[in-house]
C-alpha positions in Angstrom: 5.4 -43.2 -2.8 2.0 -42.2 -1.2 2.2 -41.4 2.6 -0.8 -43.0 4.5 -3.5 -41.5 6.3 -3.1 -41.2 9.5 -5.0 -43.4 12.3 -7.6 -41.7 13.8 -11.6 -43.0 14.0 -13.8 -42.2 11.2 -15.7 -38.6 11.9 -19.2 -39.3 13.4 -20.4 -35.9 11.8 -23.3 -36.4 8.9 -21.2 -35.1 6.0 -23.1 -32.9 3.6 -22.9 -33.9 -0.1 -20.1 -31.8 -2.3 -21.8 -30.5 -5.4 -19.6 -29.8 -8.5 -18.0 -26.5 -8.1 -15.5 -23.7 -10.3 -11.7 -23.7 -10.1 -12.2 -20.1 -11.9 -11.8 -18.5 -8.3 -9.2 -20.0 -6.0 -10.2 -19.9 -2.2 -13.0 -20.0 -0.4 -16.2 -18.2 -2.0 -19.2 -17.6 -0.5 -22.5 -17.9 -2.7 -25.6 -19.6 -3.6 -26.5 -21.6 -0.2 -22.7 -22.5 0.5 -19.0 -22.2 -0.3 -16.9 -23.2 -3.5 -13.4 -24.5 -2.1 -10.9 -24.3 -4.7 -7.2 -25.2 -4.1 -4.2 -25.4 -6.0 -2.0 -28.6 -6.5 -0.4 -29.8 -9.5 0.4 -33.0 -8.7 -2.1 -34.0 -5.7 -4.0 -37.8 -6.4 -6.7 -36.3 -4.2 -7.4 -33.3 -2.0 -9.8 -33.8 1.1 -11.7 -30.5 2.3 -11.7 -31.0 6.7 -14.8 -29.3 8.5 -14.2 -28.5 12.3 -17.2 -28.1 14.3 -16.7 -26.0 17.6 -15.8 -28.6 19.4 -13.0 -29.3 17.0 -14.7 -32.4 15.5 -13.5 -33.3 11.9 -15.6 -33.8 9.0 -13.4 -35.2 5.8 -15.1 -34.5 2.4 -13.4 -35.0 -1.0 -13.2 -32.4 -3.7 -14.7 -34.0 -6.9 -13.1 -32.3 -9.7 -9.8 -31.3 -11.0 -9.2 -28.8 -13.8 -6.1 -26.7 -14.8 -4.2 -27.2 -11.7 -7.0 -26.4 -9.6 -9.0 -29.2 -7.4 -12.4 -27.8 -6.2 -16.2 -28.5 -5.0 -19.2 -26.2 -3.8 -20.4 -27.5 -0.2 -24.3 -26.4 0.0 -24.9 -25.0 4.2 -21.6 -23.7 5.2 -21.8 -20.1 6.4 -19.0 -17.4 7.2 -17.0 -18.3 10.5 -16.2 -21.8 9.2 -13.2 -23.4 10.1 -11.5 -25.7 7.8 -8.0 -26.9 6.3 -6.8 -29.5 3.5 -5.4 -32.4 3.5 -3.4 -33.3 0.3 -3.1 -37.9 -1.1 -0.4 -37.5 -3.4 3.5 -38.2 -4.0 5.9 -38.4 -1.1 9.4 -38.3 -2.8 11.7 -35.6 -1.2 14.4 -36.3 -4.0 12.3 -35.6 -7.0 10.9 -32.4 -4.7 7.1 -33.8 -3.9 6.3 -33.8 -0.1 2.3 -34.1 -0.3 1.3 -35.8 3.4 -2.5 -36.2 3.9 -1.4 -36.5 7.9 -0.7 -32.9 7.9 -3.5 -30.9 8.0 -2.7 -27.8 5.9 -4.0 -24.0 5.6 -5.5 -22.6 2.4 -3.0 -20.2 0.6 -6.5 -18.1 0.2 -8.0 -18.2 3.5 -9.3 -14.5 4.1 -8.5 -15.6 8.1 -7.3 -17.5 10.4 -8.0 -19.1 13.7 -5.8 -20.3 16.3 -1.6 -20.7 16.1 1.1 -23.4 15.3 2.2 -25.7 18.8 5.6 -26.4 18.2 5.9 -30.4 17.7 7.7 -32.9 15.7 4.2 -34.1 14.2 4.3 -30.7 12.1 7.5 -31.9 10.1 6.3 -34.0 7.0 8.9 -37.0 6.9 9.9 -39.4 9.7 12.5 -37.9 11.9 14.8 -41.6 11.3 13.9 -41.7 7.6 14.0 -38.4 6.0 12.9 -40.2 2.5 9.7 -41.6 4.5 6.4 -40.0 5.4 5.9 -39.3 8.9 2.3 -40.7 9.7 1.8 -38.3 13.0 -1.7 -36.5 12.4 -0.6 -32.1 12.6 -4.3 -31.4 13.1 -3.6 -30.6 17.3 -1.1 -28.6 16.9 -1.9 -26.3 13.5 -4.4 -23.4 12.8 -7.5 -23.5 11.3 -8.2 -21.7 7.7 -12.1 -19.7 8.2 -14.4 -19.1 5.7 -14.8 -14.7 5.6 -17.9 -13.2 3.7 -17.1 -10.1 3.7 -19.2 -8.6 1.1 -21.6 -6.8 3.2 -19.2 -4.2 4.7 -20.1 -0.5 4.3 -16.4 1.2 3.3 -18.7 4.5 3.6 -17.4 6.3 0.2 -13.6 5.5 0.9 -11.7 5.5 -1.7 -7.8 5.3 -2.4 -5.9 8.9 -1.4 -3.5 8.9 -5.0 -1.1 11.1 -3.6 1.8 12.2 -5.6 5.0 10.5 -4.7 6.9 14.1 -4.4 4.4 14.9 -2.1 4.7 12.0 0.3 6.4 11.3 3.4 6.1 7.5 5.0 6.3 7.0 8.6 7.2 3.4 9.0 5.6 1.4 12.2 4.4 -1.5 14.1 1.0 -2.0 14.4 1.2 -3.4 17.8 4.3 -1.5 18.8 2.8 2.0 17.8 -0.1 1.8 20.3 0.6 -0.7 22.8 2.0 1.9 25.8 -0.2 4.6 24.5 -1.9 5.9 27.9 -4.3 7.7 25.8 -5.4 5.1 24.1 -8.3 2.9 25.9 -6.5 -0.3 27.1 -8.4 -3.0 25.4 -7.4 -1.5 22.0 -3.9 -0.8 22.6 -1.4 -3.0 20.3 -4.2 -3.9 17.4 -5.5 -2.1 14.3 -8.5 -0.6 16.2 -5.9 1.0 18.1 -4.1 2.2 15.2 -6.9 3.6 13.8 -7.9 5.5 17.0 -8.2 8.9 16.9 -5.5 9.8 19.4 -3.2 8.1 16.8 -4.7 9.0 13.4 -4.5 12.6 14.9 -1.0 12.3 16.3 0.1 11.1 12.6 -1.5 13.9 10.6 -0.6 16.6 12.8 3.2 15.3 12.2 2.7 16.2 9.3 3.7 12.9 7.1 1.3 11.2 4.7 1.3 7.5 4.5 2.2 4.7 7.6 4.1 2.3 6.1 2.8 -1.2 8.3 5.5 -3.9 9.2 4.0 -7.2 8.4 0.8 -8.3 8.6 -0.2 -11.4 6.8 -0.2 -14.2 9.1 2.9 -15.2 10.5 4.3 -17.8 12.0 6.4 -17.1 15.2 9.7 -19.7 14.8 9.9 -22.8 17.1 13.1 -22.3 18.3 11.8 -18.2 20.0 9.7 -20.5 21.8 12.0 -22.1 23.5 13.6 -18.8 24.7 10.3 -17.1 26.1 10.7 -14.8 22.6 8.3 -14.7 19.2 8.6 -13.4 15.7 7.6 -9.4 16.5 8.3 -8.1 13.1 6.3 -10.9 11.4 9.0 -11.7 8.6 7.6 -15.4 8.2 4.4 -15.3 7.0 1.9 -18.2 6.2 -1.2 -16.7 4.9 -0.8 -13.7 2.1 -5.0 -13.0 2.1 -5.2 -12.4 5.9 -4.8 -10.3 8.3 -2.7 -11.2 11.4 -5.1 -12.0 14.3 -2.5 -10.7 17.0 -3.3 -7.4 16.1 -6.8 -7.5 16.6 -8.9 -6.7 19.1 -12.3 -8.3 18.4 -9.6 -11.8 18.4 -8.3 -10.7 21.7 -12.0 -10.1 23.0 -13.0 -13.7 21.7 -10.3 -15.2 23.1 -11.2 -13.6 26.5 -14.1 -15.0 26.2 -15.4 -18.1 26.4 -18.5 -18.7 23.9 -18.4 -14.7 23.0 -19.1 -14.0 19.6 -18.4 -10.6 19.1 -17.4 -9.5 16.2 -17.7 -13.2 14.7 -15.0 -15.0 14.0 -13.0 -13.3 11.3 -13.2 -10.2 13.2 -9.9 -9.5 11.8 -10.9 -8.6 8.7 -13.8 -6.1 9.2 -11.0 -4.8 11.9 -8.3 -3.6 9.7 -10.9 -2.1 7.2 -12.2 0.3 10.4 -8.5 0.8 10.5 -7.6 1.7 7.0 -11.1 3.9 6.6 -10.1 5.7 9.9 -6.2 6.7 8.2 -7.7 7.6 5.3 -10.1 9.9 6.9 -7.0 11.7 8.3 -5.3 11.6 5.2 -3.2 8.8 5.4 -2.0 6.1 2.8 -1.6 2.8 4.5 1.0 1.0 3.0 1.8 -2.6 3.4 5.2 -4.4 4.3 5.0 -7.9 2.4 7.2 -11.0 2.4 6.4 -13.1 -1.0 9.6 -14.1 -1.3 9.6 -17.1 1.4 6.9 -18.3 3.6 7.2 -19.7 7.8 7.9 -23.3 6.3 11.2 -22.9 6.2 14.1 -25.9 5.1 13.5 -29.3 4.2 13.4 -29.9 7.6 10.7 -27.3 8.6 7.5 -27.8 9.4 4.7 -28.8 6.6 2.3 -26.0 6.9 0.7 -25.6 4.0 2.5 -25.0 0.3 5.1 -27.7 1.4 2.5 -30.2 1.6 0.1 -29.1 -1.4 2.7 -29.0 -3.9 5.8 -28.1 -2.9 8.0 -28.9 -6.3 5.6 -25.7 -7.5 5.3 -23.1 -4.7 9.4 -23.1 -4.6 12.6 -23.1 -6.0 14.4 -26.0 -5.6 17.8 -27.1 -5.8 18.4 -28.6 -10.1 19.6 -31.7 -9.5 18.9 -31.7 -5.9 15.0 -31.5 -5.3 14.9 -32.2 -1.9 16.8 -28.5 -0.8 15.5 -25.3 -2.0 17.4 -22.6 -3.4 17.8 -19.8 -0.5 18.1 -16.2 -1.5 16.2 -14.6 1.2 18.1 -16.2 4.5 15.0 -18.0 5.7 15.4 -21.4 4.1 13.5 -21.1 1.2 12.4 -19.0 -2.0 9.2 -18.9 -3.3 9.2 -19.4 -7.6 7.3 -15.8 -8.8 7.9 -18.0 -12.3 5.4 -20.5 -12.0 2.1 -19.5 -13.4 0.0 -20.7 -9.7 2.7 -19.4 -7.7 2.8 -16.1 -9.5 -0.9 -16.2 -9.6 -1.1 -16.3 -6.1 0.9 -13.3 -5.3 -1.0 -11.1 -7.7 -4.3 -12.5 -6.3 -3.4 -11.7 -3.0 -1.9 -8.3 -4.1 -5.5 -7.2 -6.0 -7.1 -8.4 -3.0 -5.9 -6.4 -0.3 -5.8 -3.1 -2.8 -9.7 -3.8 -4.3 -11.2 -5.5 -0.8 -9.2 -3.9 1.8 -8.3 -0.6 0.2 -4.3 0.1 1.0 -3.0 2.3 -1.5 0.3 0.4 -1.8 3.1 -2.2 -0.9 7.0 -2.4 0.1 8.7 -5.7 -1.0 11.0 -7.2 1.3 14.0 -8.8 -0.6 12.2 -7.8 -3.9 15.4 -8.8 -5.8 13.9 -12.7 -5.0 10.9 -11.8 -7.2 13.4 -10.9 -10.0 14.9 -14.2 -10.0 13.8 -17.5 -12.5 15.3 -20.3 -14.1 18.7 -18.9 -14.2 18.8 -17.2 -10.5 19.9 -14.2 -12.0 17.7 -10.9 -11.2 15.7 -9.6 -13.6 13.8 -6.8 -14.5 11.6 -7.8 -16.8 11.4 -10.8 -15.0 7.8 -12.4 -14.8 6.2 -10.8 -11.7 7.9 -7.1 -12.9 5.7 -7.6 -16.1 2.4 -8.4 -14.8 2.3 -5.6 -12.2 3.0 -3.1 -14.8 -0.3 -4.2 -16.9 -2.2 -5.0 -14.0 -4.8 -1.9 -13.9 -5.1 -2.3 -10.3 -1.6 -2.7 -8.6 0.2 -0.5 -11.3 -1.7 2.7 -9.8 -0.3 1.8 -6.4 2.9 2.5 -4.7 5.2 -0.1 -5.3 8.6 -0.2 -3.3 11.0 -2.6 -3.4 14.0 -3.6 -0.6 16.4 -3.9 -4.0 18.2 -6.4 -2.6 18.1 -10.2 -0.6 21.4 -12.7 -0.2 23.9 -14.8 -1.2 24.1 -14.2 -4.9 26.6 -12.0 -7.1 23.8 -9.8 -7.7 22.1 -9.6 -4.8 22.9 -5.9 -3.9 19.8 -4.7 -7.0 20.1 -0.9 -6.1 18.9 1.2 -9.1 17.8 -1.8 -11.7 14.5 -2.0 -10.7 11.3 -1.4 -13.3 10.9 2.4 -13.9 7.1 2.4 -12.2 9.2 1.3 -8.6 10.8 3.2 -5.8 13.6 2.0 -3.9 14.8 1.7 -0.6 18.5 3.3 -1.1 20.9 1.9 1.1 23.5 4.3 -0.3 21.8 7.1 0.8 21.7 5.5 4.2 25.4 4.6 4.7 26.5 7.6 2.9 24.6 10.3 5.5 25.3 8.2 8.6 29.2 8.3 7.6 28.6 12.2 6.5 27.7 13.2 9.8 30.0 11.4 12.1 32.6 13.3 10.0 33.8 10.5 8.4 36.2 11.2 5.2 33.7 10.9 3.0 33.9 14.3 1.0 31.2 16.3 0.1 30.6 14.8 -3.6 28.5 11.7 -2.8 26.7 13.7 -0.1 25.7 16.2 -2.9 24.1 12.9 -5.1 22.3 11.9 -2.3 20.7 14.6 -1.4 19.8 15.5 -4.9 17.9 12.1 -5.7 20.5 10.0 -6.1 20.7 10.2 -10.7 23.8 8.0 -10.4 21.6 5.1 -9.5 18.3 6.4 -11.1 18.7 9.1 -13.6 19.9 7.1 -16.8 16.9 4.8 -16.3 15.0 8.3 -17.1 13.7 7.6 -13.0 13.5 10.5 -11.1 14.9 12.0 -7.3 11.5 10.1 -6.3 13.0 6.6 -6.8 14.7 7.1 -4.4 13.2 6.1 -0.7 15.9 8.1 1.3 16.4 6.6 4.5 18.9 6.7 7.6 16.7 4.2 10.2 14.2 1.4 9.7 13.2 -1.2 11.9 16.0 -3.3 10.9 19.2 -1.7 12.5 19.7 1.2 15.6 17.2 3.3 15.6 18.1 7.1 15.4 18.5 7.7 19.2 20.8 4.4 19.7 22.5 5.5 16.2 24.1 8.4 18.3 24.2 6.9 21.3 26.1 3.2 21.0 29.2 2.5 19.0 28.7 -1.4 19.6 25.2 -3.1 19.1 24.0 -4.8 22.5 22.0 -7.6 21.4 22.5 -10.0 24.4 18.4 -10.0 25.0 18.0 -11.9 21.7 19.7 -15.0 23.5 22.4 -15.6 20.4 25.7 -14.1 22.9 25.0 -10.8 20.4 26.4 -12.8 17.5 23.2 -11.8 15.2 22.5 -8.4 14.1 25.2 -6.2 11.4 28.2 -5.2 13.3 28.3 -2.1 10.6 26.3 0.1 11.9 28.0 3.2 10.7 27.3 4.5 14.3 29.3 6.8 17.0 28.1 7.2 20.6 29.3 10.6 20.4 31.7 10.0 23.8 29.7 7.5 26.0 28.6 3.9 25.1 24.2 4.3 26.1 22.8 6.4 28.6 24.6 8.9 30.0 24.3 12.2 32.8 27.1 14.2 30.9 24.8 17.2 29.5 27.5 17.8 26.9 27.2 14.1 25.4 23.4 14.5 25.8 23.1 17.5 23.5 25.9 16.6 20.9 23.7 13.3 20.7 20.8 15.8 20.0 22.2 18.1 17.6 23.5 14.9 15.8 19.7 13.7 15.4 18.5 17.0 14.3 21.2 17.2 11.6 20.3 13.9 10.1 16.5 14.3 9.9 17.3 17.8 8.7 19.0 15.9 5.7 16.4 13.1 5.5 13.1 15.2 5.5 14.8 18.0 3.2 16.6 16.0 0.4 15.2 15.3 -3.1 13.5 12.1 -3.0 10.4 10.2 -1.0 11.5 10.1 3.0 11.1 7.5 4.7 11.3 8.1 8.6 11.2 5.4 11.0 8.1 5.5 13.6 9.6 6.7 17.2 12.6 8.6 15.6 10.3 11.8 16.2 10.7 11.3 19.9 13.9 10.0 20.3 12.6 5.9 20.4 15.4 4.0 22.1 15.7 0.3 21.7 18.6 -0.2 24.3 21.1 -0.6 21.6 19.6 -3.4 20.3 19.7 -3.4 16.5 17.9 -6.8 15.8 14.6 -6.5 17.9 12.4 -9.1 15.4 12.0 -11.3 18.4 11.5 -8.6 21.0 7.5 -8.2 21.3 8.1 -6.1 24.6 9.2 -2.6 26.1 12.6 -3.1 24.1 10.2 -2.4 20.7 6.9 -0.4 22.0 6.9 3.6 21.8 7.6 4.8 25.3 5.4 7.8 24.8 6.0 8.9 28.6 9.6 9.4 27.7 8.8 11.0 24.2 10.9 14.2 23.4 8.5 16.8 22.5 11.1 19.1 21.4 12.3 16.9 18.6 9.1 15.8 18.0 8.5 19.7 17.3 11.5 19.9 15.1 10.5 17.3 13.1 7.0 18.7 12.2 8.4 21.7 11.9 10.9 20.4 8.7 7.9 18.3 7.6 5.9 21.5 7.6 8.8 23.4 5.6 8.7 20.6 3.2 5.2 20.6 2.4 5.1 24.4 2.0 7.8 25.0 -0.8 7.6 22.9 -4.0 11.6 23.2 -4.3 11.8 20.2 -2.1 10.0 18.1 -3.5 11.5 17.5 -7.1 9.6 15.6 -9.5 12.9 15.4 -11.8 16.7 15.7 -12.2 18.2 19.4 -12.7 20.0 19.5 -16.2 21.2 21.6 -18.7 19.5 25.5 -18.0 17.9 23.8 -14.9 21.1 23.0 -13.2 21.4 26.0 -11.7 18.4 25.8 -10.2 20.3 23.8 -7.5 23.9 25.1 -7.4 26.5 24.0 -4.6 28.8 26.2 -3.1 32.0 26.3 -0.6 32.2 28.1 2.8 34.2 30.9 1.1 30.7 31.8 -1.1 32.1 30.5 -4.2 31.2 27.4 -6.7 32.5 24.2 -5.3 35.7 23.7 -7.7 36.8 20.2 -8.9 39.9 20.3 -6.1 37.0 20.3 -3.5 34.8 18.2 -5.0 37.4 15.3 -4.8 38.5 16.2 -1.4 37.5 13.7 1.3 38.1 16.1 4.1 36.0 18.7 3.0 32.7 18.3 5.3 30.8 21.5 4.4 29.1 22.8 1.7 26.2 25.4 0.6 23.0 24.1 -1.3 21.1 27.2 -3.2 17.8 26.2 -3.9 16.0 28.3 -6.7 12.0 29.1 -6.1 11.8 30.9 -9.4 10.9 27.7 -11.8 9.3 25.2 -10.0 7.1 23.7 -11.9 6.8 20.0 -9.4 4.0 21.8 -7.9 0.9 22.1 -9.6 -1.2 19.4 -11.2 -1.3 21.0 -14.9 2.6 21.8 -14.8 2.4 25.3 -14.7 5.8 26.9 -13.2 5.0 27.5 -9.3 7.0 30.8 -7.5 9.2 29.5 -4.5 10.8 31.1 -2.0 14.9 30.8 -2.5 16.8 28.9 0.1 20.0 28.1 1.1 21.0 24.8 3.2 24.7 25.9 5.0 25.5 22.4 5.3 28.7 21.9 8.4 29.6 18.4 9.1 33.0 19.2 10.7 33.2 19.3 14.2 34.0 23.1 14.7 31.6 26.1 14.2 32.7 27.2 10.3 31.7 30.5 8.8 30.0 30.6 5.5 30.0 33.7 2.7 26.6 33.9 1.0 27.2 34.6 -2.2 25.5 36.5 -5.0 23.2 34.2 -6.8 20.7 36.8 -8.2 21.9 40.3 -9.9 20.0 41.6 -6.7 21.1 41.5 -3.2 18.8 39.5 -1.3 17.7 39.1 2.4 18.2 35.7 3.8 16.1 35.0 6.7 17.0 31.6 9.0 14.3 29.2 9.0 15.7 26.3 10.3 18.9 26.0 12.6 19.7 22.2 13.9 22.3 23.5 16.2 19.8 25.9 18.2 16.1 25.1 17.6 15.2 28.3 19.3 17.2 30.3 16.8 14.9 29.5 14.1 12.1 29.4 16.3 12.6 33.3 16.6 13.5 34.1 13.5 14.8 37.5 14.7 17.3 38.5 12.8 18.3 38.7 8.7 21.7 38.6 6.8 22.3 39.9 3.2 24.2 38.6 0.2 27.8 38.8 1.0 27.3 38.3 4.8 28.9 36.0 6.5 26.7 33.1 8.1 28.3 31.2 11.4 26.8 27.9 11.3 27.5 25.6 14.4 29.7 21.8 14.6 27.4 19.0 12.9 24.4 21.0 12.3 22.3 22.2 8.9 21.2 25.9 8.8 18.7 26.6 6.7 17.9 30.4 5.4 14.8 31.7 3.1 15.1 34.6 1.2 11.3 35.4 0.4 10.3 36.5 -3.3 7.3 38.8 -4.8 5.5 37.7 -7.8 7.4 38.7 -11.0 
């Protein structure tokens, strides 16, 4: 069946006359005297193109043509700032999966911005609440955004061009955009929370002098915040629901925010957004930042059958997702949200790589982390895949395949959902193993010091018969989703109850220990086992083989309360609390990032084998090779790492061998101080200086003092000590 349209009078506007236009690009594209609209819907009778005047007066107009797919039309006077949506005549059948409703007024997939926000309202849902298989004929237009026309063409990117850094040599920092800034005191207050603060100087400095190389940027495509948040006085803060994959989230700008102030104002224009997050991504750059962005193809804010009609619901929903074989009106669910978008259909694919090439060639980020990438894997048979569609066209694309790509290898609900280590060679991966493994490791849990010894190598279980290297391997102990690392020492339980749910939502394995008190305490002891706890895990994280990934506020000792779900909280429960930063860990942390960046032996470009094994040899406390009665021992929580600065070849562009310093990484995870033997790993004896100490900061802060091979070494409970023997050129 065909819904109707909905009631309303006929627009008193003088329509302008729609000339034939080009389905080649889809969106809206400024040229020639006007805008080409081209849209995408397979099975659409018609698609009408709505104008809204400032006043919000509508103006219908009916795209002529339809070719390939695509329906489309050139409209001669419209200028940039121009506010519009879709409205879509066409099947209503939820049972043979078509939804099209021309009461709803929809978004472009392409719009470059948008304008206003969803109001929560039973008109937004596409059938009638008493007849599911009938249309609902309530006009959406009051209480849904408006798609704008952006020309963008005339910005001056002043010479920037993308950074290319070397994934060995590359630390990510992940953040919020809003969250990063929005207590900063040093940060003028009408830029605080958007990408104009971000790209500040107080916080492009503050980033660079840390001393990591790319900001990895929690979701920014405009979202949707859900209905039922609302209703609790909370929103969608991480933005994992979005609705627009070509633009830029308007909460986060300033120029939106001074609009919206504003009655009338214009500046900026509308679109402000966009010219916005360019200033931003030209102002990291400067400071020698990759910006890299957080992206959620894998579902979009519509949600179930019974969510709202946004947008691809209502254009042609059988194509934009997966649905249910023999059951067309569900959608197959991977991702937890309700639905999956179908990376195998040619528009829906399209779509995602247009809007990938669009925000590396017009907005200049050098690279993107898929959430629930495994989704993307998945076609006709649900199984992942990687050679799957979507996998195959990023590796030819000339564009995106000289980006970083990073996948979350896993989403839900399927036997295969947990993708660690199958992903395309040209990808990195978040590695959960890595995560649990260290977290156990250094809460002296029975893990043995065999696994720890992978991890911190690179991981080649998962990666190295792929011919991958350590770099595949995003090592990781926090991210936004879980405690952060000051709540991972301090809170055994997760305290949720702010979320509203009773603390039923959020894991319950958090692989945590409160180390003696559950949250804040006075007991000075608790306080600095909690410290020397974090030390020893970012001592681990910013040191092992791989590409770290550390999780914005970590540095200062972020606390979220214990909360380890905070996607709703857009309050002091997520924001940096930078007048309760701690500068000494802070200082710690630049300091390993600093050791890092110095020596080459670090940073790994490929797995030790064969004569390059003993480049990186393991020992026990006692100074001698680990033997296969230790290596299978769960209770053994100490080891030495020799790292060998002779042959390190990671470091230079043309490949030429690179001289290193040697180090040693006396490794204690058991509670009580242990001694360790250095041993003789060189027919000379060498001097080991200490560079590092987790236990006592100022220890390695002085660096007073040297031991010799066959000294013994006293390194403190739950701490990494890490000693340099410097070398001459040979």
């Amino acid at each position: 069946m065909t819904a109707p349209d909905p009631t309303a009078p006929d627009p008193t506007a003088q329509a302008p006359a729609v000339r034939p236009g080009s389905g080649t690009h889809l969106g809206p594209i400024p040229g020639d005297g006007g805008v080409n609209f081209a849209v995408a819907s397979t099975v659409a009778e018609g698609v009408t193109l709505c104008l809204f005047d400032d006043d919000g007066q509508e103006t219908r107009l009916d795209l002529p043509d339809y070719d390939a797919g695509v329906w489309h039309g050139f409209v001669p006077g419209i200028q940039h700032g121009q506010a519009y949506g879709y409205r879509v005549k066409g099947p209503f059948d939820p049972a043979s999966g078509q939804r099209c409703n021309p009461a709803k007024l929809l978004l472009d997939p392409y719009a470059r911005a948008v304008r206003g926000t969803v109001t929560w309202d039973q008109a937004l849902v596409g059938h009638d609440p008493d007849e599911p298989g009938q249309p609902s004929g309530a006009d959406s237009a009051p209480f849904v955004p408006r798609s704008l026309v952006v020309d963008g063409s005339g910005y001056d990117w002043e010479g920037d061009a993308p950074l290319g850094r070397p994934y060995a040599d590359s630390v990510i920092y992940e953040a919020h955009v809003k969250g990063f800034t929005a207590r900063h005191p040093d940060i003028p207050a009408e830029l605080r929370g958007t990408y104009a603060g971000l790209g500040h100087p107080v916080a492009t400095e503050y980033l660079r002098d840390l001393g990591v190389t790319a900001i990895e940027l929690l979701p920014l495509h405009e979202f949707v915040p859900e209905g039922f948040l609302a209703g609790r006085g909370l929103t969608n803060y991480w933005g994992y629901n979005s609705i627009g994959f070509f633009a830029p989230y308007q909460g986060y700008s300033a120029a939106v925010r001074r609009n919206s102030a504003s009655a009338g104002s214009t500046s900026a224009g509308p679109g402000g957004q966009v010219s916005e997050f360019r200033d931003m991504v030209k102002a990291l750059h400067r400071a020698g930042l990759e910006v890299i962005l957080d992206v959620v193809y894998n579902h979009t804010a519509e949600g179930n059958q019974n969510g709202p009609t946004l947008s691809f619901r209502g254009l042609d929903n059988a194509m934009y997702y997966r649905l249910v074989p023999g059951n067309a009106s569900g959608y197959y669910d991977t991702t937890g949200t309700g639905n999956s978008l179908d990376a195998a259909n040619p528009l829906t694919l399209r779509l995602i790589m247009d809007s990938l090439r669009y925000w590396v060639s017009e907005m200049h980020v050098d690279g993107f982390r898929f959430d629930l990438a495994a989704t993307l894997g998945r076609e006709e048979d649900n199984h992942f895949d990687k050679y799957a569609a979507f996998f195959e066209l990023v590796a030819q694309d000339p564009v995106l395949s000289a980006t970083k790509l990073i996948a979350e290898p896993w989403d839900v609900g399927q036997p295969d959902s947990y993708d660690l280590g199958r992903f395309p060679v040209q990808w990195r991966e978040w590695n959960g193993r890595y995560r649990d493994l260290m977290r156990d490791f250094w809460r002296s849990r029975d893990t043995g010091v065999a696994e720890f010894a992978t991890r911190f190598a690179g991981s080649s279980d998962l990666y190295g018969s792929a011919r991958r290297g350590p770099t595949a391997s995003v090592n990781l102990i926090t991210v936004h989703d879980g405690f952060t690392l000051r709540d991972l020492v301090s809170y055994d339980d997760k305290h949720n109850e702010a979320n509203g749910e009773d603390n039923r939502d959020g894991t319950s394995d958090n692989r945590s220990w409160n180390c003696g008190a559950e949250g804040p305490t006075d007991d000075p002891g608790i306080s600095a086992l909690r410290a020397r706890q974090a030390r020893a895990m970012l001592s681990t994280l910013l040191l092992s083989f791989g590409l770290p990934l550390l999780l914005g506020g970590d540095e200062i000792g972020r606390t979220q309360g214990g909360n380890n779900n905070a996607y709703c909280q857009d309050n002091e429960i997520s924001w940096f609390d930078w007048a309760a930063a701690d500068h000494d860990l802070r200082d710690y942390v630049k300091r390993l990032l600093t050791l890092r960046r110095e020596h080459p032996v670090f940073r790994r470009k490929k797995f030790l084998a064969g004569a390059e094994a003993a480049e990186l040899s393991w020992f026990s406390t006692a100074g001698v090779p680990v033997s296969h009665d230790q290596w299978t021992d769960p209770t053994m929580h100490a080891i030495a790492v020799y790292l060998d600065g002779a042959d390190a070849p990671d470091d230079a562009e043309d490949g030429t061998p690179q001289l290193d310093d040697d180090f040693f990484m006396l490794v204690n995870a058991f509670w009580e101080e242990l001694p360790f033997t250095l041993p003789r790993v060189r027919p000379e004896t060498q001097t080991w200086f200490v560079e590092l100490n987790s236990y006592d900061p100022a220890v390695s802060a002085a660096r007073d003092f040297s031991k010799h091979t066959g000294d013994t070494v006293t390194v403190g409970p739950r701490s990494v000590l890490v000693l340099r023997a410097p070398r001459s050129e040979e």
